[in-house]
Each structure stands twice: as C-alpha cells, then as structure tokens.
C-alpha positions in Angstrom: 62.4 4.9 31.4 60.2 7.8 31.8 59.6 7.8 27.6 59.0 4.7 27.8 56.3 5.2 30.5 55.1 8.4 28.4 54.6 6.4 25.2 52.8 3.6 27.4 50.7 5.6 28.6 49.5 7.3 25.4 49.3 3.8 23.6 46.3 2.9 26.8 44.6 6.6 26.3 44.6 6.2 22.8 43.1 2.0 23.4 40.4 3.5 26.1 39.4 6.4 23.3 39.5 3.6 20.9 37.0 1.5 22.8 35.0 4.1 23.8 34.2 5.2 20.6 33.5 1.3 19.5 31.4 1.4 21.9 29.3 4.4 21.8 29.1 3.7 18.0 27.9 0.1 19.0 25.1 1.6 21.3 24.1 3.8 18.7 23.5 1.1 16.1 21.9 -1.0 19.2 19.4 1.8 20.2 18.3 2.4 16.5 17.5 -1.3 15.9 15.7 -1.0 19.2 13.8 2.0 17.9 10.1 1.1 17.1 9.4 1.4 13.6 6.0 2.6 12.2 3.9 0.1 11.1 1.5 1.8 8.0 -1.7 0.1 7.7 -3.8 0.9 4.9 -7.8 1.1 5.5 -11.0 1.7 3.9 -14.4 2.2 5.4 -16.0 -1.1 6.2 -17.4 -1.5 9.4 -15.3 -4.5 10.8 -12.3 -2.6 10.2 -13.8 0.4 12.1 -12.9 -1.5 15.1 -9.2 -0.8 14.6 -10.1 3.1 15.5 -10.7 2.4 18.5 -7.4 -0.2 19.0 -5.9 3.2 18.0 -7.7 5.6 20.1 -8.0 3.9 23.4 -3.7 3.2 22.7 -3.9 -0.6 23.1 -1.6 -0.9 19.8 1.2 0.9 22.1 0.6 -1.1 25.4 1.6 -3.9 23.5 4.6 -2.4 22.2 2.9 -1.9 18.5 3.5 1.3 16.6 0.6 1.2 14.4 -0.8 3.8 11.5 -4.0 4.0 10.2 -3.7 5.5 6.4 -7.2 5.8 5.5 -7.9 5.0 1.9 -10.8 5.6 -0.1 -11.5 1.8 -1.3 -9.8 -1.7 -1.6 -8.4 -1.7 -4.7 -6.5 1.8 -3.5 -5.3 0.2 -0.3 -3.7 -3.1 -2.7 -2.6 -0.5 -4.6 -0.6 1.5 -1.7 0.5 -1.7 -0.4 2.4 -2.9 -4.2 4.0 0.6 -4.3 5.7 0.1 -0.9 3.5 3.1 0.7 1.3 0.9 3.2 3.8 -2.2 5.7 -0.2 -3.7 5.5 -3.9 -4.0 4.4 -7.0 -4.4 6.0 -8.1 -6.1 3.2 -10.1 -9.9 2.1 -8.1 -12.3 0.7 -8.3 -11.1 -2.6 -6.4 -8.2 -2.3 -3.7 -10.3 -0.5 -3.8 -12.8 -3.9 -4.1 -9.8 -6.0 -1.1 -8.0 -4.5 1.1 -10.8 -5.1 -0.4 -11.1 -9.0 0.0 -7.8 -10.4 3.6 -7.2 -8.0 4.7 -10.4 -6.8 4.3 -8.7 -3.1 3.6 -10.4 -0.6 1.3 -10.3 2.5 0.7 -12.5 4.8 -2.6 -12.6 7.1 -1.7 -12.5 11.2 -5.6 -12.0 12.0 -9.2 -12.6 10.8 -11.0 -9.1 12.2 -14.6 -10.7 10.8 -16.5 -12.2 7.8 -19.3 -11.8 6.3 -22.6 -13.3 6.5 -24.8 -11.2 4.4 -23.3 -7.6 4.3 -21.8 -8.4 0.8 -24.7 -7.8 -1.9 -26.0 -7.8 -5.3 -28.2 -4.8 -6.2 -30.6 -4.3 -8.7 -33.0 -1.9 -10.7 -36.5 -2.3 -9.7 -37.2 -4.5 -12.8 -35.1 -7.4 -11.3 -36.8 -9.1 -8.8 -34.4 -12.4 -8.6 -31.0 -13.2 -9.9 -31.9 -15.2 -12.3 -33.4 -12.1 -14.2 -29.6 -11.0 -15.0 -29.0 -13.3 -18.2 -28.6 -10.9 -20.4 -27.5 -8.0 -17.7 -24.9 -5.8 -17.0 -23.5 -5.9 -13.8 -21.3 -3.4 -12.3 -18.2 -4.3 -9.7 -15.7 -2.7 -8.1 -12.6 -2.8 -10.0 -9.8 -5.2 -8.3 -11.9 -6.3 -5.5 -14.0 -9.2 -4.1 -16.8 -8.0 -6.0 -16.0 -10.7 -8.7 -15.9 -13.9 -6.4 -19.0 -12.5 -4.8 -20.7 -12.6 -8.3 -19.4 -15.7 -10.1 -20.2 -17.4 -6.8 -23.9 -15.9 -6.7 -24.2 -17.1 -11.0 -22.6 -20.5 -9.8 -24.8 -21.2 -7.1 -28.0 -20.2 -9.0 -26.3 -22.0 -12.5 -26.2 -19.1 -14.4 -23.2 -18.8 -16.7 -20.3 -16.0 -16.8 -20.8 -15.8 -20.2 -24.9 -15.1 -19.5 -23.6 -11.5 -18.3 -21.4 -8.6 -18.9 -19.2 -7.5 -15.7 -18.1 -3.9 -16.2 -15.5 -3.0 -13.5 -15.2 0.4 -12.2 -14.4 2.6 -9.6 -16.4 1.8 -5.8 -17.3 5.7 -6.1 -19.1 5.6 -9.6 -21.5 2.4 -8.8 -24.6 3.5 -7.3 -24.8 6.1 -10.0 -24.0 3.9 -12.8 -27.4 1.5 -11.7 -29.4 4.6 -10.5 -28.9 6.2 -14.0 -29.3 2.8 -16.1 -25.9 2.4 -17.2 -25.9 -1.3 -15.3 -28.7 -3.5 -14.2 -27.3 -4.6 -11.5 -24.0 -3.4 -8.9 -22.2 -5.0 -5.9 -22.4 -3.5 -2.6 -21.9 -3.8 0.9 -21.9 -1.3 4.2 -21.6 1.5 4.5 -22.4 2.2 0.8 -25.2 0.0 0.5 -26.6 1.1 3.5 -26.9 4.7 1.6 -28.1 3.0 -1.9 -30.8 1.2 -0.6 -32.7 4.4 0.6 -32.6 5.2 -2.7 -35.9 4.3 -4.4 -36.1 1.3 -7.0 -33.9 -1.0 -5.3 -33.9 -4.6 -5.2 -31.5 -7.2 -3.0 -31.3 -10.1 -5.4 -28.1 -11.6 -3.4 -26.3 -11.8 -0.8 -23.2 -13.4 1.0 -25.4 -15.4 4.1 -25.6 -18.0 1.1 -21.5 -18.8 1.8 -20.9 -17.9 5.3 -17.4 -17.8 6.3 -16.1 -17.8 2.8 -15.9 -13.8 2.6 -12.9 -13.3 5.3 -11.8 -9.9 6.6 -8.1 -9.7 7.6 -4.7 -7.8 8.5 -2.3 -9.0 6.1 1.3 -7.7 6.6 4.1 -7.7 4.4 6.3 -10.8 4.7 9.9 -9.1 5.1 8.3 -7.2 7.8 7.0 -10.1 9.7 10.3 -12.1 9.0 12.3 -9.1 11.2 8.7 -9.2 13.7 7.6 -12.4 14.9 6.0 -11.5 17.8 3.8 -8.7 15.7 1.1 -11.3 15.3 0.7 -12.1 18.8 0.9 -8.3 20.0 -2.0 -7.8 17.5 -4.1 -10.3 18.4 -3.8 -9.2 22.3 -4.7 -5.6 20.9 -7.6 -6.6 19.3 -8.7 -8.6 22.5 -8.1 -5.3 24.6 -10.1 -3.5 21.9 -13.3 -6.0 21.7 -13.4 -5.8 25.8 -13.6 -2.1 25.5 -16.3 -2.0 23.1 -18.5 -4.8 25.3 -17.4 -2.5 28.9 -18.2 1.0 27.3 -20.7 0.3 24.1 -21.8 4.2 23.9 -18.4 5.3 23.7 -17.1 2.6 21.2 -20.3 3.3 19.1 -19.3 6.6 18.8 -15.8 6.1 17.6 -16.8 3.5 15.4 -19.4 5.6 13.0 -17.2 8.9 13.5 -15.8 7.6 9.6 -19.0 6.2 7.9 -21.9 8.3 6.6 -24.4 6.0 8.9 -25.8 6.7 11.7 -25.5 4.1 15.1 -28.5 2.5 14.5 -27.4 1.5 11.3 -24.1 0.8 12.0 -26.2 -1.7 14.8 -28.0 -3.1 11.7 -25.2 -3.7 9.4 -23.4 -5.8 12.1 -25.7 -8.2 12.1 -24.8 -9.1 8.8 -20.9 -9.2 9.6 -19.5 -11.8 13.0 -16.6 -10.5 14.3 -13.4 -12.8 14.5 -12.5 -13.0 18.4 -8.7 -13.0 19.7 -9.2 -17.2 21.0 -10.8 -17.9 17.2 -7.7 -16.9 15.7 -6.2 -20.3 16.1 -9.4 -21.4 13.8 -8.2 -19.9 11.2 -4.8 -20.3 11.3 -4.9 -24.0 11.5 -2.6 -26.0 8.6 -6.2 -27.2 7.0 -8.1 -23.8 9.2 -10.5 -21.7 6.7 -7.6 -19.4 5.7 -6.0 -21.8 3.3 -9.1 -23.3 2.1 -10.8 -19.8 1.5 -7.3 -18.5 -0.4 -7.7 -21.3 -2.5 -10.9 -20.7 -3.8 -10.0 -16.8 -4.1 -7.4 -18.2 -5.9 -9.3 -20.0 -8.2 -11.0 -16.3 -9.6 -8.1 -13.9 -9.3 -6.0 -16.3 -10.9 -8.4 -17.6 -13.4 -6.3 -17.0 -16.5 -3.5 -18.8 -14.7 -2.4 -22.5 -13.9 -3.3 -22.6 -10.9 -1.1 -25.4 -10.0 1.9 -23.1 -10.1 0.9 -20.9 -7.3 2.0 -21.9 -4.3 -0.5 -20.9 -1.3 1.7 -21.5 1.4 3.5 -18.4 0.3 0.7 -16.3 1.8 0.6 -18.2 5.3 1.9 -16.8 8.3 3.3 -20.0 10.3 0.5 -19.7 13.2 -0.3 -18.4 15.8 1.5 -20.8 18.3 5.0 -18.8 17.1 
C-alpha cells in the first residue's frame, strides 16, 4: 500500500511540475505577444510631417498605447526606398510613394491618416528668362527622382495644354536640383518647403506654377504596411487620437510647438508661418472625409495611378489593395 501511495504521489508532483511548466511557458509566449512592438516610420523634412515631432516629443504616441519611431530620411524617394527593403513598418509619404512602393516591390502600404495637402507649397521653378510655363516647350525640367514631382508637372503641362513630348524631364536626386537650375544645367526644377523656401532667395528665380491650381489632389499621409495593420487594427484609431492630442497642443502652446516644429528645417519661424499657408492640415474629425468608399483617397490614388503606372494597363491594378477599410473599424 504504502508503494502504491509513493508512486501516486510522484505521478501528481510530476502532473503539478508538468503543468507548471505548461504554464509558465504559456505566459511567456502570452507576455511577448503582449509586448509592444516598435513601429519605424520613415520621414523626410516637409513641414506637415514636422507635426509628428511633436506627437513624439510631448509622448502622445505612448498615451495611446503606440510605440512609434521617427527614422528621419533625407528625401522621399529614400523613405519608399527604406520601406521596400523591410527597414521602415511605414512612410510619411503622398500617394505616390505608396503606388510606387507597391510597383517596383509589390509592397504594400496602406494610408490610416491624411496629415495635410497641399494648396500651393508644391512648385515649378524657373531661370529668370521664364516668366510663364508656357515658355518651357523646348525646356529641360529637373524632378526629383521617384517622387510626386512628375504628377505635379504633367498636371501643370496638362492644364496649360502643353505636351510631355514638348519637354525633357531629367530625374535626379532632391539634393542636386537647385544647383542643376542655378548653374544652367535645367531651365526649370520642382520644389516645395523647406527647400524652396531656401531657393527662392536665391536671385533669378521665377514661380511659374504651383499646386493651388489642384487643391486637395496633392495628399500627405501615414501609410503602414498591410501585414502590420492586419495583426493592428486598432493602430489607426490610436493614431488619429494622437494626432488630435498633438494639433490641441500646438493651438494651447504655439511658441513651444513652433519651436519643435522648425528644430529640423533650415527655416526660420516666420517662414515656417509662411509656408503653412500654402499647406491645410488634415484634422482628426476629417479623417472620415477621406476615408470614405468614394472619399478623395481613392479618387486621388487613381489619378496617381494613372502617372506612376503609365507604362502599365491600368485596368489590372487593383486600388482597393491600398485602402485601409475606414476608419469606423
């Protein structure tokens, strides 16, 4: 009896060790799905995105329960480019680096936000002999290399029936620009803040375009990757109730915001001031605006659409694919 009792007993201490271990191992796994990952956003200096400094400063991403990372980027096409080799979860990007993404990698990134858009910040500079755009038959123009420079010019020569073919586009780098039409080697560049800010003090410059002609078609977002947002759903709300939080701030405490908001760009306040006027920020109760089935996200993806994937049918790609459901989720 008592090695039957004796071999009882070790069966139920070897069942409770058993258990315990099931269930420390099952806590473990528990906890580090809890665990917050890092979300990496990549960003360049524009000042609608600056904005998202102060989200970070004032910790409004963590009161939501966001862990959020800035990685600051030196121009668009680098922070599409971060985002196809897996280094960036997101962009603070337009549309066409979202279409773009998905073209040269098949990623994809879905918008959750609209931080602004633009309403004459986006521009078409010239050498003082071009006084209108019409004057560019015949022209080079330069443009940033992978970016929304392109739409922004073959709408400008739509609008003012100028033909593609009346031109030569020379992408580059958003670095080599103002030299390349200070020094002659293009008539005419695309530009917009804070770099045009600092090109048009240089002397010789003319304005010959700008994006007030198609308000609302230029559209600042954050675009996360899909995957990420499958395993998030609520990342989208949490973002929009941080930018809330953040454009409060700003309107309660303007000196201080202003201050965090040029520490990046090579401007000063007042012209940060200035430039704004030419960009309207996206507020948190807009969102739904946007996000609407017909809203001005689809319609404005599908004209992207129509340049970035010019050489494509277009019937083939599917929009939808770039759609976060709404903002009702």
């Amino acid at each position: 009896m008592s090695q039957n009792l004796s071999g009882m007993r070790n069966i139920i201490s070897f069942l409770l060790i058993a258990a315990t271990l099931i269930l420390l191992v099952y806590l473990s796994s528990n906890d580090n799905q809890n665990k917050q990952k890092t979300i990496h956003i990549g960003i360049t200096q524009w000042p609608g995105f600056e904005y998202l400094f102060i989200t970070k400063k004032q910790g409004f991403f963590k009161q939501v329960g966001l862990d959020i990372e800035l990685v600051e980027l030196s121009s668009l096409a680098e922070v599409r480019r971060a985002f196809e080799r897996g280094k960036i979860d997101g962009m603070a990007s337009t549309l066409v680096e979202v279409l773009e993404a998905y073209k040269y990698s098949e990623q994809i990134a879905q918008p959750i936000m609209v931080t602004d858009y633009s309403k004459g910040a986006h521009e078409i500079l010239a050498s003082s002999s071009i006084n209108v755009i019409q004057q560019l038959r015949g022209k080079r123009i330069g443009i940033e290399a992978g970016s929304l420079s392109a739409f922004l010019v073959s709408s400008a020569l739509e609008i003012n029936n100028i033909n593609n073919s009346e031109v030569e586009i020379i992408p580059m780098e958003l670095h080599a620009l103002p030299n390349a039409l200070i020094t002659g080697k293009v008539d005419a560049i695309t530009s917009y803040p804070p770099a045009s800010i600092t090109i048009k003090k240089q002397q010789n410059i003319n304005v010959i375009f700008d994006s007030s002609s198609f308000p609302q078609k230029i559209l600042d977002v954050i675009a996360i990757k899909r995957e990420l947002l499958n395993k998030k759903p609520k990342l989208q709300k949490q973002f929009i109730q941080a930018w809330d939080m953040t454009l409060k701030h700003v309107h309660e405490h303007p000196d201080d915001s202003y201050t965090t908001l040029t520490e990046r760009l090579p401007i000063s306040i007042e012209e940060f001031k200035q430039s704004m006027n030419l960009i309207q920020i996206a507020t948190a109760s807009e969102q739904q605006h946007y996000f609407n089935k017909d809203g001005l996200l689809n319609n404005n993806l599908i004209k992207m659409g129509n340049t970035v994937f010019m050489h494509f049918d277009n019937e083939e790609i599917d929009y939808s694919q770039f759609l976060y459901n709404s903002t009702s989720k």
